[in-house]
N, C-alpha and C positions, 0 to 999 in steps of 0.2 A: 597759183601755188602758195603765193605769200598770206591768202586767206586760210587754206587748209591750216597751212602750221601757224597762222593764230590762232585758229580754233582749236589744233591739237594745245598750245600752251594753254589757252582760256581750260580747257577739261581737265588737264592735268594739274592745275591747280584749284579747280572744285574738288578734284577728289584728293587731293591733298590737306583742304581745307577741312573737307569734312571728315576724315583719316585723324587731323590733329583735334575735332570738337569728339569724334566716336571716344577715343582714346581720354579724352580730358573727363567726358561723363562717364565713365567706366572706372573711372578713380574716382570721381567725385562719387558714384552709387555705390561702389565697393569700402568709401571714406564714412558714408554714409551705415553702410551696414553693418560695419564695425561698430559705429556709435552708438545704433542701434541694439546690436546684441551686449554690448557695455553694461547701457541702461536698461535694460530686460532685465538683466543679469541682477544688477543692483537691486531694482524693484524687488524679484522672487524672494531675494536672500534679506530682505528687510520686512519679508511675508506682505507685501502691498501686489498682491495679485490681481485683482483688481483692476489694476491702473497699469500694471504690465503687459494685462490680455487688449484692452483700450489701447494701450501704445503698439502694441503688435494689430490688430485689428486697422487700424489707423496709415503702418505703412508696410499692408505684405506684401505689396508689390515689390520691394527691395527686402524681404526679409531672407536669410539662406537655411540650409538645411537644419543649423545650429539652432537659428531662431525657433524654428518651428517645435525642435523637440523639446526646448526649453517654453513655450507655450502650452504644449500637451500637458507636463510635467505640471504646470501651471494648474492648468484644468483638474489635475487628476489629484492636488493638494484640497484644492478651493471648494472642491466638489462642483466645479463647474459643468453638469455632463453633456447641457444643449450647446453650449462653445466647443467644447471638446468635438463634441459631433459636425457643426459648420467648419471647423478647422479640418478635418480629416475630410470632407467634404470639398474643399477648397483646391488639394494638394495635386499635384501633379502627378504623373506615372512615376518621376524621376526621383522626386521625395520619399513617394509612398515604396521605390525599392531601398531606400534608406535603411541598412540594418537599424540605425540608433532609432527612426522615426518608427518602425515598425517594433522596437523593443519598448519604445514608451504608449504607444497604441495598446498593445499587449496588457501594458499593464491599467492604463485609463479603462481597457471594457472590467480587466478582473476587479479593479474598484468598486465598480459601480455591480458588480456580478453578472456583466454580459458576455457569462460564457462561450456562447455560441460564436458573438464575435472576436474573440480574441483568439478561442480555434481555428476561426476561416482565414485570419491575419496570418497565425501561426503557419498555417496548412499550405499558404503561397508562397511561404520563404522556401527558395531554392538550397540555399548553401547555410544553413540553420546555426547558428554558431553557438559557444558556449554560455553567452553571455545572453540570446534570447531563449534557451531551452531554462538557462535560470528565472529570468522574466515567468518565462510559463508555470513553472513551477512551485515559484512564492502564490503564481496567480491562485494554483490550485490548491495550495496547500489553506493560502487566506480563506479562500470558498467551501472547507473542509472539502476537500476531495483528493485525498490522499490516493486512493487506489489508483488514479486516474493516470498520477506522478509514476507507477506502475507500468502502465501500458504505455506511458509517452520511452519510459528507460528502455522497455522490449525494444523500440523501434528506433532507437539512437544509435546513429553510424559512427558520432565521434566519442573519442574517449571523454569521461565527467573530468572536470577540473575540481580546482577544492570547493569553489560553490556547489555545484551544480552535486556534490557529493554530500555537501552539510547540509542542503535542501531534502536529500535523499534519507538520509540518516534519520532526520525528521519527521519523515513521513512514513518511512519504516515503525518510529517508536511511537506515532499517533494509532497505527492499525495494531503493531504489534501480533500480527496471528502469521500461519504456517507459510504463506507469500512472503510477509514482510519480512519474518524471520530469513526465509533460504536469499534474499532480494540482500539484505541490509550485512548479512554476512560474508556475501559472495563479493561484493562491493567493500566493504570494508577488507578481505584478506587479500584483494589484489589492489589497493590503495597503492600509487605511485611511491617510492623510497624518498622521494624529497618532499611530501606531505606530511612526514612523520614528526614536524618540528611545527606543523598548523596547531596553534593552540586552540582557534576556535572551532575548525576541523575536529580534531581530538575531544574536543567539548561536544560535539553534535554525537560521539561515536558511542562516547559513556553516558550518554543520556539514551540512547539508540536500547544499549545493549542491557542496562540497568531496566528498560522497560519489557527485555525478554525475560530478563530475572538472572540473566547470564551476569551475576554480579563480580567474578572469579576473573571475567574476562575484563570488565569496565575496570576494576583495581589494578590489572595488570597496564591497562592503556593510561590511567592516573598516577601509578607507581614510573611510569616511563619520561612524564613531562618536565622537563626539569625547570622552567620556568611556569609554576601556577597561579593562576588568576585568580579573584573572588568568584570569574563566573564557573573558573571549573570546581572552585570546592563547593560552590552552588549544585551543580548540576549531580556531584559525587554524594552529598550529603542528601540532598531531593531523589536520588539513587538508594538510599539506604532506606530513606522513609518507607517511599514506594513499595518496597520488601520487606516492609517491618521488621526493618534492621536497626529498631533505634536509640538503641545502644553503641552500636556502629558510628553512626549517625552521630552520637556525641561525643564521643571521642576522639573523631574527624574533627570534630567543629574544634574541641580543646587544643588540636594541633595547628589548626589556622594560625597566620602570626601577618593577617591583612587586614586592610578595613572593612570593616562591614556594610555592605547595603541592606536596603531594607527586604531585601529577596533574601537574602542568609535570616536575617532575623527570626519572617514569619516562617521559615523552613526548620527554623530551630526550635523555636517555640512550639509549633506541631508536635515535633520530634518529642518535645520534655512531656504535651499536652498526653501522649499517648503510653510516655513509660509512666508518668505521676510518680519514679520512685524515690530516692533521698538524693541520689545524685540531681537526677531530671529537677527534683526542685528548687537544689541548691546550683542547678544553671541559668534554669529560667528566671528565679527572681534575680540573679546575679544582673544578667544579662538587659534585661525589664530594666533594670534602677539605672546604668548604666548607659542607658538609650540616648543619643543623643535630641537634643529638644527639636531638633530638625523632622526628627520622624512621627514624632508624636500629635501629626494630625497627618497622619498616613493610616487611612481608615483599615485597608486591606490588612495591615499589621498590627494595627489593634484590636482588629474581631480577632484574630490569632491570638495576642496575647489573653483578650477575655476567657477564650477556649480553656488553654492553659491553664489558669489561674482555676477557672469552675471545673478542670479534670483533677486540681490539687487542692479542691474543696477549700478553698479560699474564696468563697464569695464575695466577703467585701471590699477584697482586691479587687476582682471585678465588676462589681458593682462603682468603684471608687472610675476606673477606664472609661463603663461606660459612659459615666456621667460628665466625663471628661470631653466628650466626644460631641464637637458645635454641631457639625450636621450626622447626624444618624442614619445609618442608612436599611435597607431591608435585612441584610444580613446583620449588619447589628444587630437588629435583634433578633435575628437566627438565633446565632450566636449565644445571646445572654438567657433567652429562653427555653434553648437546647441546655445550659447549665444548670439553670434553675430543676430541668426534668430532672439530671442525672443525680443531682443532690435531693430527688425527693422534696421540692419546695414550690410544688405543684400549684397552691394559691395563689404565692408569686408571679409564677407564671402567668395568671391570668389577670391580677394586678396590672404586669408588664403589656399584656395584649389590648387590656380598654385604653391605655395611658397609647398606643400604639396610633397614628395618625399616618397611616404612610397605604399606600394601595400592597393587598396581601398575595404573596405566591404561594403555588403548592407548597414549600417545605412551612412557613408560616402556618395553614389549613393544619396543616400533616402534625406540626407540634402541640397545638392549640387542640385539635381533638386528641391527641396519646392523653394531654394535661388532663382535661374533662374527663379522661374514661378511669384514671387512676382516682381522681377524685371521686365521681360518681355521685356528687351530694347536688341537693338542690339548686346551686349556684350554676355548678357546672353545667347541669343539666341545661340552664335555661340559655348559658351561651353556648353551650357545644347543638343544640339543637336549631338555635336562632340561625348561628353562623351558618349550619346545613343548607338551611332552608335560604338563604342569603346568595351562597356561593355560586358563583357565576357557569353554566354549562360544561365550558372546556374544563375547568379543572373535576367537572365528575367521570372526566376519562383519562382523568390519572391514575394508574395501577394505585402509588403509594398511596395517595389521598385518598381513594375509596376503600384502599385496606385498613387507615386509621376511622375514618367514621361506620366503616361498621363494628371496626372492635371497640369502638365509643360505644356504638347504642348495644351491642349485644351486651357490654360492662352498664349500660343504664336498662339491662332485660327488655328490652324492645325489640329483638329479632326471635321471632320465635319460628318463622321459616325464611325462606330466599323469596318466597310471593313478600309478604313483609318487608324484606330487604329494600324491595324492588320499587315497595309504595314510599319510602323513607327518602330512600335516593333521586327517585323518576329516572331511574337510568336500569332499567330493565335489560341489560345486554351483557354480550360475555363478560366484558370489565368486571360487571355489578358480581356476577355471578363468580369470575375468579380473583375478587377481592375476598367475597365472604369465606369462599372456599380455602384462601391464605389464612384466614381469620381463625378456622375451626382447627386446620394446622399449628399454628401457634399455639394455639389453645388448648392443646393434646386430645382433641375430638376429630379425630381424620378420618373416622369412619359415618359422619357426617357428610364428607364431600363425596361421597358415593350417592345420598341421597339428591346430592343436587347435582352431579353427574347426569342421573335418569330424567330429572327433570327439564335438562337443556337436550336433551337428545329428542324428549318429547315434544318440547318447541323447535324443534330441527337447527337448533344453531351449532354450526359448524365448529369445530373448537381447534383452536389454533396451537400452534408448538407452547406457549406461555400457561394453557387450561392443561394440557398433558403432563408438563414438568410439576407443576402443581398436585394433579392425579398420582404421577410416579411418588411424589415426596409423600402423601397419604399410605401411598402402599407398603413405603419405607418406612413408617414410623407403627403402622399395623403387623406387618411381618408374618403376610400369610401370601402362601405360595398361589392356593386356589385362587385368593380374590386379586392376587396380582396377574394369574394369568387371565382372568376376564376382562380387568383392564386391559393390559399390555395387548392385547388378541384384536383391540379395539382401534390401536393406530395404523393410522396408513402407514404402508410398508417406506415409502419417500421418509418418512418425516422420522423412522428407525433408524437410518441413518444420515440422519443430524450427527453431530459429535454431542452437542452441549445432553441432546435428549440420550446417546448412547453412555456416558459417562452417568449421566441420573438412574440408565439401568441398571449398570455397572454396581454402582452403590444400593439400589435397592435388591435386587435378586441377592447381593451378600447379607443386606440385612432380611431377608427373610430365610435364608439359609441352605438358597441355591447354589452354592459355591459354583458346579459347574456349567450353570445356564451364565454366571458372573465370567466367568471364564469365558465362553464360547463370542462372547459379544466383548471385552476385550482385545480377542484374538481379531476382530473381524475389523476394529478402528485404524482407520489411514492415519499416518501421521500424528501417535499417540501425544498427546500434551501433558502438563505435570498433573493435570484434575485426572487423567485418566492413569496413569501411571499409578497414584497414590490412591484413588477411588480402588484398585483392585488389590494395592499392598492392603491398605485395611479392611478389606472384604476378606483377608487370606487370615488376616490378625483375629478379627471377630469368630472366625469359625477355628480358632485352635491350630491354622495352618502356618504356625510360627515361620519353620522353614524355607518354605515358600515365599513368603512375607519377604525374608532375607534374600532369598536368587534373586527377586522381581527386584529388588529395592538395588541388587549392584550393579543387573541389567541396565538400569536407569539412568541417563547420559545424567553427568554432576550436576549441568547449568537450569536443568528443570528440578530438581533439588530443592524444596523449602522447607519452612518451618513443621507445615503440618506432614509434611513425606518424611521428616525423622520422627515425629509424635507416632505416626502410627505403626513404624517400624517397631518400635521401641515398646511400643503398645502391644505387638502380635511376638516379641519377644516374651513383655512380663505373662502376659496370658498362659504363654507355654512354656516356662520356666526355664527359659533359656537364657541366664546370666552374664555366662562367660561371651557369645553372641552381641547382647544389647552391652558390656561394659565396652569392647570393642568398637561398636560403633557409636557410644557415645563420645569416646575419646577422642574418635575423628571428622566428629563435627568442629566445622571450623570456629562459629560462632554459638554459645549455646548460650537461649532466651528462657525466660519465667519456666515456660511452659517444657520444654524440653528437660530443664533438670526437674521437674515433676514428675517427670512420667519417669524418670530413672529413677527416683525416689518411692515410687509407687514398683517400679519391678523388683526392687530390693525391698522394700518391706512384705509383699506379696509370697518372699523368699525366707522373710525371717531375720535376713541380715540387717538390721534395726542400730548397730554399731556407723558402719559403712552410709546408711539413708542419713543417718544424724549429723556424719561429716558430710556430706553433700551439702545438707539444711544449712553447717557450720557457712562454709566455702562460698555458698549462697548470700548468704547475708556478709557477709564480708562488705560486698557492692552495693548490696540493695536491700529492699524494706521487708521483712518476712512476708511469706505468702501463707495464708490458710488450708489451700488446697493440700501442700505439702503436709500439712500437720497432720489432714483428714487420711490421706495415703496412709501417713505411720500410724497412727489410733487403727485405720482398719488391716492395716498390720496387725496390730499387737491384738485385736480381738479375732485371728482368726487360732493365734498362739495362745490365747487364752491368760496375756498377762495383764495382770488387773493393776501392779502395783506400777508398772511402768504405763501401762496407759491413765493410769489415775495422774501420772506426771504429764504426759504430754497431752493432755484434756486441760489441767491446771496453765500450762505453761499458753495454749491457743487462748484461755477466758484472758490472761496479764496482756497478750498480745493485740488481740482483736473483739476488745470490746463491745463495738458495735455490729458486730458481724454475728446477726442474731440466728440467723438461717442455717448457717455454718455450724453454729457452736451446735446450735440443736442438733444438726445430724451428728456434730461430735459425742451432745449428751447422750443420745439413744445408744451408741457403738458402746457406750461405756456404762449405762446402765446393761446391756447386753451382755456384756462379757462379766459382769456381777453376776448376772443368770445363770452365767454357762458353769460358775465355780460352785453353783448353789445358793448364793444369798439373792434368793429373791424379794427379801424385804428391801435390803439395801437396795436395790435397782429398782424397786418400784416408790421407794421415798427419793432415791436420788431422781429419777427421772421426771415425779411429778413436780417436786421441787426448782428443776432446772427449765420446764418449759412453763413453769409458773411465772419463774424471775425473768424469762426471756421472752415472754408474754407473743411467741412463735407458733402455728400449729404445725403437727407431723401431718406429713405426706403420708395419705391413704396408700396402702399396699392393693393393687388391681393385676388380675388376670385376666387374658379372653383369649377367644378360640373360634376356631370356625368350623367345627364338627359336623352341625348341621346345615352348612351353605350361608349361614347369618352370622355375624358378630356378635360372640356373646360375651359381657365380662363377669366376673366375681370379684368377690370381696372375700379375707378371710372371715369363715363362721355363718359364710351366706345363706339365706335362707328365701331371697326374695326370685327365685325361679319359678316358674311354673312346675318344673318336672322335680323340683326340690328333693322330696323325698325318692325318688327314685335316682339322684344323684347320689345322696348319702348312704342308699342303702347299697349301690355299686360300691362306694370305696369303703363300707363296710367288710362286704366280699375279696375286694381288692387287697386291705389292710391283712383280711386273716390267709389270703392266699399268700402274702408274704411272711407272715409270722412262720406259716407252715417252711418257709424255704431259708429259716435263717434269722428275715429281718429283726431288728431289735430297736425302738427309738431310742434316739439319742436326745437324752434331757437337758442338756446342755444348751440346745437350742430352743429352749422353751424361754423368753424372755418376758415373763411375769410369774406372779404368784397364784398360783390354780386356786379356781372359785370352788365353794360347795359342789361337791355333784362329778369335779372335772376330772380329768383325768391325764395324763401325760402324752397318750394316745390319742385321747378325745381333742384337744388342743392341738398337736401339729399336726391331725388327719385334718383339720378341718382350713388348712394352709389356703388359699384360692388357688394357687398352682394344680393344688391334689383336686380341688372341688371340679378346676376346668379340665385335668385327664380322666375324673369317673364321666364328667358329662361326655365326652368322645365316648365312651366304652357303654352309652346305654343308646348308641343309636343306630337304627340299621339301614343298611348294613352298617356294620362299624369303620370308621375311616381305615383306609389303605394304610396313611401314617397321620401321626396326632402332631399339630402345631398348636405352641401356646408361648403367646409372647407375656414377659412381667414387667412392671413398672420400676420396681424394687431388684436388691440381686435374691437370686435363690438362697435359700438356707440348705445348710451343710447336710441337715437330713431330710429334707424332700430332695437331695439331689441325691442322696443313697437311694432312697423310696423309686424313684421312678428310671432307676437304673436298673434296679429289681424287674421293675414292671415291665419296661421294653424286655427283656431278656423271658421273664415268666409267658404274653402275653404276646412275644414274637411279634412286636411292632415299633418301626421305628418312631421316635420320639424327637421332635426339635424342640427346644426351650429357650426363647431370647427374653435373657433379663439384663437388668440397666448395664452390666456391663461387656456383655461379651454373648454367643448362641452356643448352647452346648445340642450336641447331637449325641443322645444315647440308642446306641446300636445294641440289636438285639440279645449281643456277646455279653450285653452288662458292663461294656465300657461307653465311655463318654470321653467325646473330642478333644475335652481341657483337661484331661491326665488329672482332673481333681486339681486342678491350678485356678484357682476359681475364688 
């Protein structure tokens, strides 16, 4: 017995023994991993990574759940990704259920863009919480994939907190289309009541909503903050830009009363770069001089300020930046050679391109051939051709870069067909072929890209939604019904309804003067956006259908509302003499830009009200620097009133104003030699007008007509004679001319704008208009068309638009006529669509 209980004491004091060494290691290893996570700690925060992942490598057998996610973190700084992977590798079950470990996991794959894995991580957490659905969501936002942020919100059971909402907000104003919109609003109007004081919250919301264009609502959420940041007058004035608000935009800024960073800076100087007016310039150099020396090797901000300075034709402000500038980088000289274009100092530019030592991107290719093609001298030639032949593969499937080098070589007469193109480029493919086809658009030759339409159909390439929009914009700027519906006939029925390609119909069937084919398609868009909204107000505006113009435009929710959805309101008012209409809704435009008080200025003098357009011009310049446009409005004003002594003033007062605006004046001189004409003095008008494009050493724009009578494009010129069926053209609107005399007609001499040669005659001169030349050619073909389409370059004159109102009516056939400003439809009744508002 007396052995047993020695033996029970002997055991009970080994396991006493070893109870008190368990216990003593368990504070030493926990003493231990405190010290541990200390010096981790330190290391990270002194950026020595390095030697922190070494001292975690070293002891993870005592390392705890803390150390680990501080390791990850480690990895995911350092760009460590094969440690990162043995670490995650290493872990336990116990770890790896670690909310924190699996929210720094999350984000070590999205670093490195291992999507897949940071979803299957995601995909295991049971109880998902707000702080790893954030994690996710930066992942995805970093890796552009916004939508994604989208489906992960569909499927989220807990409520967003203010992260997980300013993640949201931002990925809304990255997509910006009819999801993000219903997503970004639906989330922002059931926003918790005690978020409404998050300033950086509220920052994410007006940046959100400023990129829907809902600019009404983002003022209202900036009007609300009563504590504001740099970052939200950032985000409110980057708001205003965006919307070419920048007027807005600077009178935000003038109310700031913070510091500035260098993100307000280049936001501002954009802003000033894009008004260029007396205010914008007397902020921007203010601003500029004023910079602190801190920012002044803040590259990003000083290609802004070069911007600036070469939109306010200061170049050797600019010039003075650049030079300023140690390292230079590609966009520098974006930047300065994008200035050099806009001021016309095109040599420069290529000065600036040899002097260039840096590796070249598309926009560099893309500036360097515009230079060369403007130039088009032998210099240019031999580097815009070198560079071609140089330029590395991928960039010849660049839409942009392949649209400039063909409008290079076509401006150096090198493309005489798309086979051509094809040998120039070596890139034989749809790009090739819907670059040139942009090309002949710009170029006012669209009826070109019909030819190279047949010729990609005959090599069977397949033409994508980018070759269609381009076809659509040919047919728009042609504005014939027949050759649009062979196109149009030719798209897959899928790709009809696109939105972007049904908005492009939208706008062409108005300009050819299908009002209700523009209607029907329209009516048939999901979820209309403001391109479609306004693509049909000015479709309504173009064909005389004022009223309409106005219902469409009040139907129209406010926040899709901009600048060009009042222009052409305003536009389908002046067209149809509806005053009372456009004074009204000019008044309640909130913000009104250059362009909007022009177009009010233009439906009052259009009016006659030439008092009223003047105070506007006053009221106008008050803020800003005069515009030319405005002047051109009232000059053809007053030439339709036939005042010679007040347009002799406002011709006089454009030449003191705008100098160098040669192209302008000229269309000013011809309005005012013209209306010399119309009083009678056609000497005066023929000494004043050779004299004024003498001094302004400008040429006139050829006046062109065409037609599609006989299934082809055909154009005239007035006095043409270069047709094959010529004389059987002239001898119809001989017939034509005397079937009107018989019913009335009488020319009206007035619009005879020279002095008649020997031989001529007053008759003989505006029969021979191209307009008149392109309706005898309809009327000598047979069958003769159903209805006559003839688009002009020019507007129509006041007596061809009698003349062939006559006609339709004598000759019972309807008549469409689209000239530069507007489509008049004469109906057989002898009226016409624009009530003579024209």
């Amino acid at each position: 017995m007396l052995m047993i209980k020695n033996n029970f004491i002997s055991i009970y004091r080994f396991q006493r023994l070893l109870s008190i060494y368990n216990k003593s290691n368990e504070k030493s290893t926990i003493s231990s991993s405190i010290k541990l996570n200390s010096t981790v700690k330190e290391l990270i925060d002194a950026k020595q990574y390095n030697q922190a992942l070494d001292l975690f490598d070293q002891n993870f057998e005592i390392c705890t759940d803390y150390t680990i996610d501080m390791a990850i973190k480690a990895c995911t700084v350092s760009n460590d990704y094969k440690r990162g992977i043995n670490i995650q590798q290493k872990l336990s079950s116990s770890s790896l259920n670690s909310c924190y470990i699996q929210t720094s996991l999350i984000r070590f794959y999205m670093q490195y863009h291992d999507i897949d894995n940071a979803t299957r991580i995601f995909s295991t957490i049971t109880n998902k919480s707000s702080y790893v659905y954030t994690a996710m969501f930066k992942g995805l936002m970093s890796n552009k994939m916004p939508e994604k942020v989208f489906d992960l919100l569909d499927e989220m059971t807990i409520k967003p907190d203010n992260f997980i909402l300013a993640v949201s907000f931002n990925a809304c104003a990255e997509v910006a289309n009819d999801r993000a919109m219903k997503i970004g609003r639906k989330l922002f109007h059931e926003m918790p009541y005690n978020y409404q004081d998050d300033v950086v919250l509220l920052t994410s919301a007006i940046h959100m909503l400023m990129k829907f264009g809902d600019v009404q609502c983002a003022e209202r959420i900036f009007d609300s903050i009563n504590r504001k940041d740099t970052i939200t007058y950032n985000a409110m004035i980057k708001g205003y830009v965006g919307n070419e608000m920048y007027e807005k935009a600077l009178d935000l800024f003038e109310q700031m009363h913070l510091n500035l960073d260098n993100i307000t800076y280049t936001i501002v100087f954009n802003a000033c770069a894009h008004l260029a007016n007396d205010q914008a310039i007397k902020i921007g150099r203010k601003l500029f001089h004023k910079m602190p020396n801190n920012y002044r090797n803040d590259n990003i901000l000083l290609n802004s300020a070069i911007h600036m300075f070469m939109n306010f034709g200061d170049v050797q402000c600019a010039e003075y930046i650049f030079n300023s500038i140690k390292k230079k980088d590609t966009i520098t000289y974006y930047a300065m050679m994008k200035g050099y274009i806009e001021n016309e100092m095109y040599e420069k530019t290529l000065d600036l391109f040899e002097q260039m030592h840096l590796n070249l991107d598309n926009v560099i290719y893309t500036l360097v051939f515009n230079a060369c093609a403007q130039l088009a001298n032998d210099r240019a030639m031999k580097i815009g051709e070198k560079l071609l032949q140089e330029m590395p593969d991928n960039y010849r499937n660049d839409n942009v870069v392949s649209n400039s080098a063909i409008h290079m070589l076509i401006k150096f007469d090198e493309i005489e067909s798309p086979k051509r193109a094809g040998k120039l480029i070596r890139n034989k493919d749809i790009i090739t072929y819907g670059a040139l086809m942009n090309t002949y658009n710009m170029n006012s030759e669209p009826w070109k890209c019909f030819k190279i339409f047949e010729e990609m159909k005959q090599q069977n390439i397949v033409l994508n939604g980018i070759i269609w929009n381009i076809l659509i914009g040919a047919c728009s700027q042609i504005g014939m019904i027949r050759r649009s519906h062979y196109i149009i006939d030719q798209i897959p029925s899928d790709m009809q309804n696109e939105k972007q390609i049904q908005n492009s119909l939208i706008h062409m069937w108005s300009k050819c003067g299908s009002i209700e084919k523009a209607q029907n398609i329209y009516k048939s868009v999901y979820n209309r956006n403001k391109v479609t909204y306004t693509a049909m107000i000015n479709g309504f505006g173009l064909n005389g259908m004022g009223y309409e113009a106005i219902e469409l435009y009040k139907q129209m929710p406010n926040h899709l509302r901009n600048e060009i959805t009042h222009i052409c309101v305003l536009n389908a008012c002046s067209h149809s003499g509806l005053l009372h209409q456009a004074q009204n809704i000019f008044n309640e435009i909130p913000f009104k830009t250059e362009k909007i008080y022009t177009t009010m200025i233009d439906c009052l003098s259009r009016l006659f009200i030439f008092d009223e357009a003047q105070k506007l011009i006053d009221e106008y310049e008050k803020t800003n620097s005069p515009n030319l446009v405005m002047y051109i409005c009232l000059l053809s004003g007053t030439r339709n009133n036939r005042n010679s002594n007040l347009s002799k003033k406002i011709y006089n007062r454009m030449k003191s104003l705008f100098p160098d605006a040669k192209q302008g004046l000229v269309s000013g001189a011809i309005l005012l030699a013209n209306i010399y004409s119309s009083v009678g003095e056609h000497q005066r008008a023929k000494d004043f007008r050779y004299s004024q494009i003498k001094e302004l050493r400008t040429k006139v724009k050829l006046g062109l007509s065409w037609t599609d009578g006989s299934g082809e494009i055909v154009g005239f010129t007035a006095h043409d004679h270069s047709h094959l069926q010529s004389a059987e053209i002239y001898a119809e609107l001989d017939r034509l001319t005397s079937e009107l005399i018989e019913h009335g007609y009488v020319c009206d001499s007035s619009w005879v704008t020279r002095e008649l040669y020997e031989q001529e005659t007053i008759e003989s001169v505006l029969c021979s208009h191209s307009e008149r030349l392109a309706l005898a050619f309809n009327f000598i073909q047979r069958p003769v068309p159903d209805f006559i389409q003839i688009t002009k370059n020019l507007r129509i004159c006041g007596d061809c638009h009698e003349f062939t109102k006559l006609v339709a009516k004598i000759r019972q056939v309807n008549i469409i006529v689209r000239d530069a400003n507007r489509i008049h439809h004469f109906n057989k009744n002898r009226q016409c669509s624009c009530q003579d508002h024209f």
